[in-house]
Every structure is written in C-alpha cells, then in structure tokens.
Jmol script that loads the backbone (N, CA, C; Angstrom):
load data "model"
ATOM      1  N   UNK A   1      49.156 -44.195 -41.233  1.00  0.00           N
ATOM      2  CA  UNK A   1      50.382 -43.435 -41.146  1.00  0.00           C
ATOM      3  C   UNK A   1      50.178 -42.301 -40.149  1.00  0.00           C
ATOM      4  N   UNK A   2      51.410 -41.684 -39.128  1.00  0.00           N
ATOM      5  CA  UNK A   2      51.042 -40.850 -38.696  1.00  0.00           C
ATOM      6  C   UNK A   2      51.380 -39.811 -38.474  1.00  0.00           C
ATOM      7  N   UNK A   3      51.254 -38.752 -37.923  1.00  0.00           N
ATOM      8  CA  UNK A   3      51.628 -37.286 -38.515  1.00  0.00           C
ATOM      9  C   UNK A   3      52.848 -37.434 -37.583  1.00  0.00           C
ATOM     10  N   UNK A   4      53.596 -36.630 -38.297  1.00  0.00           N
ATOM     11  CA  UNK A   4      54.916 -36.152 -38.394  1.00  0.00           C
ATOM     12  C   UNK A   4      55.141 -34.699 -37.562  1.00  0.00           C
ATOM     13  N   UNK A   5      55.703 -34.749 -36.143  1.00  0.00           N
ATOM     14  CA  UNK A   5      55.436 -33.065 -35.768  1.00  0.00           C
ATOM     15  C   UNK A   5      56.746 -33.043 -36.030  1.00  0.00           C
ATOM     16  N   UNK A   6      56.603 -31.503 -37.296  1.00  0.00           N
ATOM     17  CA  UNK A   6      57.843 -31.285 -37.858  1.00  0.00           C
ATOM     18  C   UNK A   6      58.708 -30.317 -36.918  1.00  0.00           C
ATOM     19  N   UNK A   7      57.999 -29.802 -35.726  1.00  0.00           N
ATOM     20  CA  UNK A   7      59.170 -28.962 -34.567  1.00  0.00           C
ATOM     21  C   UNK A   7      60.553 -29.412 -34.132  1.00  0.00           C
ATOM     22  N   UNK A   8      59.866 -31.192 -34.373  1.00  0.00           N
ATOM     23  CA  UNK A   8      61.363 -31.899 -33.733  1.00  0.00           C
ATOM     24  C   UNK A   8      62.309 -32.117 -35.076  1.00  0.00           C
ATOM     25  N   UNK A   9      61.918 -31.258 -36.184  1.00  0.00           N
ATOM     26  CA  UNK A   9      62.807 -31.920 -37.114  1.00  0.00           C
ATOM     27  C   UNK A   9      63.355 -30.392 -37.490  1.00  0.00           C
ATOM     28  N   UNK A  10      62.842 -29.241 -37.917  1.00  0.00           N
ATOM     29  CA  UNK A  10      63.017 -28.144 -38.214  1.00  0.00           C
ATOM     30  C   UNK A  10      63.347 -26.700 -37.357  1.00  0.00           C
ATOM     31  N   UNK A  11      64.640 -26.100 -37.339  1.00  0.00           N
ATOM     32  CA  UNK A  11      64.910 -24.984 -36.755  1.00  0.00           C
ATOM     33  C   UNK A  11      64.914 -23.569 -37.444  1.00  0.00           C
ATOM     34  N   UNK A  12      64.231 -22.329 -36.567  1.00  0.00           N
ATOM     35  CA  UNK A  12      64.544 -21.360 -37.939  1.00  0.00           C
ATOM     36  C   UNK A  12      65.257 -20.245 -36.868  1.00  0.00           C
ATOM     37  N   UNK A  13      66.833 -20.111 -36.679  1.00  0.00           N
ATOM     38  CA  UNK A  13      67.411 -19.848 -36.365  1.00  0.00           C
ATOM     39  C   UNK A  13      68.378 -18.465 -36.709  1.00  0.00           C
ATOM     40  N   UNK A  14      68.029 -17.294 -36.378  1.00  0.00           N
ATOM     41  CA  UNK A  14      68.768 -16.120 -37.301  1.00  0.00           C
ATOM     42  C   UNK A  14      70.345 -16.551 -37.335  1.00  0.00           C
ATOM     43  N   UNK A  15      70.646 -16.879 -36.582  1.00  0.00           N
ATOM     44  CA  UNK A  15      72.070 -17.461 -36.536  1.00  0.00           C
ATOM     45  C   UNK A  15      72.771 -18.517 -37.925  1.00  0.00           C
ATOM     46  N   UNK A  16      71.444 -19.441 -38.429  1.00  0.00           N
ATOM     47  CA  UNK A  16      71.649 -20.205 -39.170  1.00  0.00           C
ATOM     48  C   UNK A  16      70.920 -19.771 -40.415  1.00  0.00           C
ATOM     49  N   UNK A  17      71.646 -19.826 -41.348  1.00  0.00           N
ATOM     50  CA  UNK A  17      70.946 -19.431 -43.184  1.00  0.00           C
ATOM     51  C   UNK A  17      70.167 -18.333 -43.288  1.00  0.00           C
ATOM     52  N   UNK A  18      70.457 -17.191 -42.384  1.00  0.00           N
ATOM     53  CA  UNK A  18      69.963 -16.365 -42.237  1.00  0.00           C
ATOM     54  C   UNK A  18      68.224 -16.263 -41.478  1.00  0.00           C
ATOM     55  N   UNK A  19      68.068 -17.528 -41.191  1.00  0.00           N
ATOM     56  CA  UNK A  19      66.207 -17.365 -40.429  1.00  0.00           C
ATOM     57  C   UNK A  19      65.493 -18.106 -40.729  1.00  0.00           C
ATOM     58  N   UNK A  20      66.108 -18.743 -42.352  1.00  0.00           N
ATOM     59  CA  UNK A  20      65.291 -20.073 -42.830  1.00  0.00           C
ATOM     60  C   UNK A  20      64.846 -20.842 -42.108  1.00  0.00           C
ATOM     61  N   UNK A  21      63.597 -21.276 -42.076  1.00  0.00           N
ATOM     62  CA  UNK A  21      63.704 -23.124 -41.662  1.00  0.00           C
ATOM     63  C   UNK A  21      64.691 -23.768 -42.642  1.00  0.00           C
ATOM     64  N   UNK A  22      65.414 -24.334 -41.321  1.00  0.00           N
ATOM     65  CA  UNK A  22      66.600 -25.523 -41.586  1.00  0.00           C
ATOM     66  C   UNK A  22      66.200 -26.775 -41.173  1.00  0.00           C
ATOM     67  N   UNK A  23      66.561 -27.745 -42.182  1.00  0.00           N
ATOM     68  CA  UNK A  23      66.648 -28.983 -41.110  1.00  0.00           C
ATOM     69  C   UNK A  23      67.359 -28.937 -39.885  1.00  0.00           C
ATOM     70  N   UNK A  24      67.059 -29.456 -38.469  1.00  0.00           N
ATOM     71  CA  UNK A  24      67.789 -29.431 -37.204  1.00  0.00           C
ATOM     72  C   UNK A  24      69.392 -30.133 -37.390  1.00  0.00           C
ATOM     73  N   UNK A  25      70.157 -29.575 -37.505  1.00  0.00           N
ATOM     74  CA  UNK A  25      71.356 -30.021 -37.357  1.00  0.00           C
ATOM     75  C   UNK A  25      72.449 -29.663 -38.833  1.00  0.00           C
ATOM     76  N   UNK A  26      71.473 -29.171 -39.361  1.00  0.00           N
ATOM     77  CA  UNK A  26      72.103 -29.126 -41.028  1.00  0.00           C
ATOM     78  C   UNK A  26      71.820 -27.485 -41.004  1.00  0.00           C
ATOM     79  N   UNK A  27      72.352 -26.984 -42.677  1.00  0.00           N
ATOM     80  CA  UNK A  27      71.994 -26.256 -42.929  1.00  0.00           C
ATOM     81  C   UNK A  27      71.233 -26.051 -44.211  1.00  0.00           C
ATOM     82  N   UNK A  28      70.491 -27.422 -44.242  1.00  0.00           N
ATOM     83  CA  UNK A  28      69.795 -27.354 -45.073  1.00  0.00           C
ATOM     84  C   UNK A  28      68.647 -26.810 -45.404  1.00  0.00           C
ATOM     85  N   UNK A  29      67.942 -25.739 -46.029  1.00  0.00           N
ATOM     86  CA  UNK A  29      66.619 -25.127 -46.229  1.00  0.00           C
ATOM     87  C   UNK A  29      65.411 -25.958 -46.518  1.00  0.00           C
ATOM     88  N   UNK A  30      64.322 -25.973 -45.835  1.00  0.00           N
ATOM     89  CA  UNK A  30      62.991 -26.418 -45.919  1.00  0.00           C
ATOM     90  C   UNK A  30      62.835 -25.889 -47.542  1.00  0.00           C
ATOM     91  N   UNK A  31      62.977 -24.744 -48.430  1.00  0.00           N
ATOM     92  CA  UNK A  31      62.435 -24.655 -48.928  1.00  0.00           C
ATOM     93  C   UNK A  31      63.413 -25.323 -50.206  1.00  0.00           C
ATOM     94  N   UNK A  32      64.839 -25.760 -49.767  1.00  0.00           N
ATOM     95  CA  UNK A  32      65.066 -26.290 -51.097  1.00  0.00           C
ATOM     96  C   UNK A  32      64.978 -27.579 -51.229  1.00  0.00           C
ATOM     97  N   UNK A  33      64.551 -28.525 -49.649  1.00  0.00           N
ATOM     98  CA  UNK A  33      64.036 -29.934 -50.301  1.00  0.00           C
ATOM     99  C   UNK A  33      62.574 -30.424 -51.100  1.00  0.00           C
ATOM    100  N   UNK A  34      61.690 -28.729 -50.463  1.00  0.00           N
ATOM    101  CA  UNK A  34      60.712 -28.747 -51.070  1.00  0.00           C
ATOM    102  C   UNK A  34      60.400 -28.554 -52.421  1.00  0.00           C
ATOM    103  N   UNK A  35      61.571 -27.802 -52.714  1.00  0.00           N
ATOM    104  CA  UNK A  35      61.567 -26.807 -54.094  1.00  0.00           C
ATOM    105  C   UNK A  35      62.073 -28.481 -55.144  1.00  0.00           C
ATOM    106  N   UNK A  36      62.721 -29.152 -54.293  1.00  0.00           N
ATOM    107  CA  UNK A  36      63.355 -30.518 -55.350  1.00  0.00           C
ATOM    108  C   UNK A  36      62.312 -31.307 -55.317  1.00  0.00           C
ATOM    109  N   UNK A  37      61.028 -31.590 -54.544  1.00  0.00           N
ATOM    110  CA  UNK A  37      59.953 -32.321 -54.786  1.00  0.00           C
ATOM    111  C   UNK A  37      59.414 -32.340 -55.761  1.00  0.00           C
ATOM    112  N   UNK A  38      58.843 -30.193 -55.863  1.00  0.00           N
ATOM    113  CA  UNK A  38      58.180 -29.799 -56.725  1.00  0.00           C
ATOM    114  C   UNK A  38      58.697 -30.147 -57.771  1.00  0.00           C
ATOM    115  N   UNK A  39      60.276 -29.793 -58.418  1.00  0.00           N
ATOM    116  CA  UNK A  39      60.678 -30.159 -59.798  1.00  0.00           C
ATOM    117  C   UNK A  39      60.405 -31.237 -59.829  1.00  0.00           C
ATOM    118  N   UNK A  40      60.539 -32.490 -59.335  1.00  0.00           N
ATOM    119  CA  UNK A  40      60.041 -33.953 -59.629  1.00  0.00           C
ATOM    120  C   UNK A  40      61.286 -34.622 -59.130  1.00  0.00           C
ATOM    121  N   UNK A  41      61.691 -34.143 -58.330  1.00  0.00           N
ATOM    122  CA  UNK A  41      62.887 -35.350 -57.396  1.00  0.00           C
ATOM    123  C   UNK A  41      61.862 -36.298 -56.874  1.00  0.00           C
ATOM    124  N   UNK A  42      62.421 -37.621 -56.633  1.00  0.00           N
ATOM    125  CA  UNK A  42      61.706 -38.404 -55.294  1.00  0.00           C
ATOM    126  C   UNK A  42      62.422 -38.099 -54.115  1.00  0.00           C
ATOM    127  N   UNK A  43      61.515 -38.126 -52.636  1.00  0.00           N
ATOM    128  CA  UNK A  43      62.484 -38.192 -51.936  1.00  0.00           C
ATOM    129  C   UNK A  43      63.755 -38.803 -51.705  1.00  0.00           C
ATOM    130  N   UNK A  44      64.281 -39.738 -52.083  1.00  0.00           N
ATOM    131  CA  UNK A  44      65.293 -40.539 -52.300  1.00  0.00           C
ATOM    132  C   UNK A  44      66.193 -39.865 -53.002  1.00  0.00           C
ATOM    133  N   UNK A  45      66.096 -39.502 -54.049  1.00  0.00           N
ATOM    134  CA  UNK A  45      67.044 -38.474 -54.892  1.00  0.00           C
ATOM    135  C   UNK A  45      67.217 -37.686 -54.120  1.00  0.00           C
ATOM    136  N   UNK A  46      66.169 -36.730 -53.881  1.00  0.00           N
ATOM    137  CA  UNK A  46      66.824 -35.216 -52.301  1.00  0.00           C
ATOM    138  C   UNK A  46      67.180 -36.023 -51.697  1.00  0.00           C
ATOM    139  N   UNK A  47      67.773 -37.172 -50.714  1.00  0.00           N
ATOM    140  CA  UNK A  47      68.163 -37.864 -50.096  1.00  0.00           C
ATOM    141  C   UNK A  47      69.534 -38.146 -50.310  1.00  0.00           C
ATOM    142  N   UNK A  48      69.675 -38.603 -51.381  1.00  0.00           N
ATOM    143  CA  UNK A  48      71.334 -39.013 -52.298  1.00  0.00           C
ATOM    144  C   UNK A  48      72.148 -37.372 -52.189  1.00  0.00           C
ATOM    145  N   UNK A  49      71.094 -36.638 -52.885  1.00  0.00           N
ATOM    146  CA  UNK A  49      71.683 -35.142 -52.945  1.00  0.00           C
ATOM    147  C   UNK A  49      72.243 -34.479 -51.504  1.00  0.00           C
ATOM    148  N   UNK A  50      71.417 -34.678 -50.948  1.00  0.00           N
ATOM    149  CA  UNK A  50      71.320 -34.114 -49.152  1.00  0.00           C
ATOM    150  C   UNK A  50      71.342 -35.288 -47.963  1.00  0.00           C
ATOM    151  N   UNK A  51      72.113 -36.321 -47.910  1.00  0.00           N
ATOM    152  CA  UNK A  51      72.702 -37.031 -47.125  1.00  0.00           C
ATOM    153  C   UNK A  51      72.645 -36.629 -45.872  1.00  0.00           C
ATOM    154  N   UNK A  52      72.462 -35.730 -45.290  1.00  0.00           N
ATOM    155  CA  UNK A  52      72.595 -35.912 -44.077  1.00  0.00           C
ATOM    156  C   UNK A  52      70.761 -35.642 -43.115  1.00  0.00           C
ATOM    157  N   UNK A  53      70.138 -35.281 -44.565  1.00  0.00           N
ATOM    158  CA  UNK A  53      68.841 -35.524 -44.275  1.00  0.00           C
ATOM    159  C   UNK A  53      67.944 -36.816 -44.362  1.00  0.00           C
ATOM    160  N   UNK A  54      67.101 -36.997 -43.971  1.00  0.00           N
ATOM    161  CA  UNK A  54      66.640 -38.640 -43.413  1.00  0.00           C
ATOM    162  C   UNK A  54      65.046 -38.520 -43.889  1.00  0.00           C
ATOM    163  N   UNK A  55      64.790 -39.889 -43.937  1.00  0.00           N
ATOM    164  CA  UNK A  55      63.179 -39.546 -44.274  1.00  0.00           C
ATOM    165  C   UNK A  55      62.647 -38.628 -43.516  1.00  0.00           C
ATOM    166  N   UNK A  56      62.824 -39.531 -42.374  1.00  0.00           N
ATOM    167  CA  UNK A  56      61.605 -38.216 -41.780  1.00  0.00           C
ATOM    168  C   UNK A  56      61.622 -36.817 -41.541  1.00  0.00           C
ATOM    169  N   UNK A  57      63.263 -36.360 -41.688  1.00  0.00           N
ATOM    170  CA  UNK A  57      62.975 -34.736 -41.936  1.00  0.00           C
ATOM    171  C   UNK A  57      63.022 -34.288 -43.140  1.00  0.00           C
ATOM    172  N   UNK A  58      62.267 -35.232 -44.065  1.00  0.00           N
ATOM    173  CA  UNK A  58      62.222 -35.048 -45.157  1.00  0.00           C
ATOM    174  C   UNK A  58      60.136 -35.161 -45.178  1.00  0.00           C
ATOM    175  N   UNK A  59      59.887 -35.602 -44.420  1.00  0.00           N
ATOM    176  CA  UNK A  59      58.526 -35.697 -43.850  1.00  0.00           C
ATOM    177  C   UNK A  59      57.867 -34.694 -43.574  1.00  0.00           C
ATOM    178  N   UNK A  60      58.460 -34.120 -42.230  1.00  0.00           N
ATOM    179  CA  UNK A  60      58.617 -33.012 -41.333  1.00  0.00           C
ATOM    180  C   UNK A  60      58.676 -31.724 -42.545  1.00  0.00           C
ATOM    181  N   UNK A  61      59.657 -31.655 -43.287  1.00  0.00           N
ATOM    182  CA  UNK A  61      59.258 -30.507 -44.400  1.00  0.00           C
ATOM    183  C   UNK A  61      58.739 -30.421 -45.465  1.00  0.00           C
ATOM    184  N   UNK A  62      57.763 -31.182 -45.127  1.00  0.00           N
ATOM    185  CA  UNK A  62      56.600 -31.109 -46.361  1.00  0.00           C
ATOM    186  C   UNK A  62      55.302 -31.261 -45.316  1.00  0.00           C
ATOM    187  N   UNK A  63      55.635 -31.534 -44.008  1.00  0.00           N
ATOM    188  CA  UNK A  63      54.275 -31.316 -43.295  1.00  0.00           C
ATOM    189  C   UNK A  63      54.947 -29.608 -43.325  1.00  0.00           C
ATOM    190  N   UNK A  64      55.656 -29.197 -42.208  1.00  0.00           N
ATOM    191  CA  UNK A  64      56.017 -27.436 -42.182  1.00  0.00           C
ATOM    192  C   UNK A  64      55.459 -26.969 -43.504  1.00  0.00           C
ATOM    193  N   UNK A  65      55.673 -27.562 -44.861  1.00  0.00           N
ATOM    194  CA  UNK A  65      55.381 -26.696 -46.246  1.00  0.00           C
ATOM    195  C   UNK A  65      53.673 -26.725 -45.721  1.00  0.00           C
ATOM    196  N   UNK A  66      53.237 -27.395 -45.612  1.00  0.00           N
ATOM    197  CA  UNK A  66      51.524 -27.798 -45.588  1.00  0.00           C
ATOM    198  C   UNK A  66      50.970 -27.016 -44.648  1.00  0.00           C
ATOM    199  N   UNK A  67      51.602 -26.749 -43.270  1.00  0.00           N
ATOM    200  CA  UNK A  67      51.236 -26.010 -42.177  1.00  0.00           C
ATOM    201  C   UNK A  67      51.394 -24.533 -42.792  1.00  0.00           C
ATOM    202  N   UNK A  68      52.274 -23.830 -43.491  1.00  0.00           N
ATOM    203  CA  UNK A  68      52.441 -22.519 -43.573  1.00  0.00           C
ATOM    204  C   UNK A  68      51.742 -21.737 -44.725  1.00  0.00           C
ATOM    205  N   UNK A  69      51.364 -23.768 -45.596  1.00  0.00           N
ATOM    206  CA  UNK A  69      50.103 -23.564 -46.676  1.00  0.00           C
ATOM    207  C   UNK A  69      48.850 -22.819 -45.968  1.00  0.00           C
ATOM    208  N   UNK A  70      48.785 -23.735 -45.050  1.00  0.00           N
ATOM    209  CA  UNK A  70      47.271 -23.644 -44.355  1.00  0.00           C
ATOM    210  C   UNK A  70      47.095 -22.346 -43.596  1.00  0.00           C
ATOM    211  N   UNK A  71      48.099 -21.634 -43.051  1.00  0.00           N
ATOM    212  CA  UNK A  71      47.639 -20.214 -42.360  1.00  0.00           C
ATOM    213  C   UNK A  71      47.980 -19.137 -43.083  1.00  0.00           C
ATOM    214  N   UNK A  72      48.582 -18.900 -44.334  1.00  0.00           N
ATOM    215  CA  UNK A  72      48.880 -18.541 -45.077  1.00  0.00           C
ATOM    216  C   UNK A  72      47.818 -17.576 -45.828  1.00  0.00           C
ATOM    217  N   UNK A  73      47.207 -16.394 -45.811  1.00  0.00           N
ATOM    218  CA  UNK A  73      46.510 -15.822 -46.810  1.00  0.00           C
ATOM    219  C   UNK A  73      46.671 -15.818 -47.986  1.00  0.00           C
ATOM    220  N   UNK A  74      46.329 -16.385 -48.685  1.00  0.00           N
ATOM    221  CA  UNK A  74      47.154 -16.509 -50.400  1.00  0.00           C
ATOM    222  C   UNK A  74      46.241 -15.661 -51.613  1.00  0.00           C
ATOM    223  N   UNK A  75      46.806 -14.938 -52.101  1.00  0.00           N
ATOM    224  CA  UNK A  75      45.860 -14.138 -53.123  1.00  0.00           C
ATOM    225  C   UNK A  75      46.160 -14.663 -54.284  1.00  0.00           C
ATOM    226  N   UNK A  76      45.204 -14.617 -54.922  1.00  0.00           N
ATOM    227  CA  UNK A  76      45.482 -15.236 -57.189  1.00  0.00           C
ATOM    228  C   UNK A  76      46.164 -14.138 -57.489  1.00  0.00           C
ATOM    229  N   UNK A  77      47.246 -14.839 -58.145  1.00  0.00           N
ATOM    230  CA  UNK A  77      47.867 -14.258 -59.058  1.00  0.00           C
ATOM    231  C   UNK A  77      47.597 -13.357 -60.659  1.00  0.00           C
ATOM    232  N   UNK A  78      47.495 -12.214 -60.926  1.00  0.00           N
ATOM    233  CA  UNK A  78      47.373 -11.581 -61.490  1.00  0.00           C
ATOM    234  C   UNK A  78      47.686 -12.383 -62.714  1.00  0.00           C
ATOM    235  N   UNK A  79      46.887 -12.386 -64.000  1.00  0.00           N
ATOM    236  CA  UNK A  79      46.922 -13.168 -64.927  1.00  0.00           C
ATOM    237  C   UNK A  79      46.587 -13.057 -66.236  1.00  0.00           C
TER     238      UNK A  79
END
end "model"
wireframe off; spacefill off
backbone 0.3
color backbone group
C-alpha cells in the first residue's frame, strides 16, 4: 500500500472553518472525520455521513492526524 500525501487532499485556510484543516473542497474538519474513527465509525459510515468525502481524503486525514502525531511534543496527562 502506499502513502497517501495528504497536501493534495487537505486545506487549512483562515477563510474556511476558521483555519481548520478541511478536506479540499468541503468544509469538512480533519478533526471531525478523525474524531468519528476514534468513536468507532468505519470509514464507510464517515463516508455515508460525509458524502462528499472519498476514501482517500479520508486516508489523507488520518495520515495529516499521524504527521501532527509525530512532531507534536506531547506531555502525560496529569492523573
């Protein structure tokens, strides 16, 4: 399988949703197809839900989630 460069799929546009990454052409948020993974959607379900998004920018924002994982300083949560 091969990687997915999510630039051609994702815009983060002050103009659009306020700055979010959007899917390109939508105004759909990276973080709420991600946020429907996490609860336990399949992609297919975010798909039915969000129609005008497609596999692969459904790809594309879960590679972007993974990329912003990876440069990301992340501290533990207080517990």
């Amino acid at each position: 399988m091969s990687c997915i460069n999510w630039q051609n799929f994702i815009v983060i546009d002050p103009e659009i949703h306020h700055g979010e990454p959007c899917i390109k052409g939508t105004r759909v948020p990276v973080a709420i197809l991600v946020g429907n993974i996490a609860d336990g959607m399949t992609i297919n379900e975010v798909i039915q839900e969000y129609p005008q998004v497609t596999h692969e920018s459904m790809r594309a924002a879960l590679a972007y989630a993974a990329d912003v994982v990876r440069q990301d300083i992340l501290f533990p949560l207080a517990g």
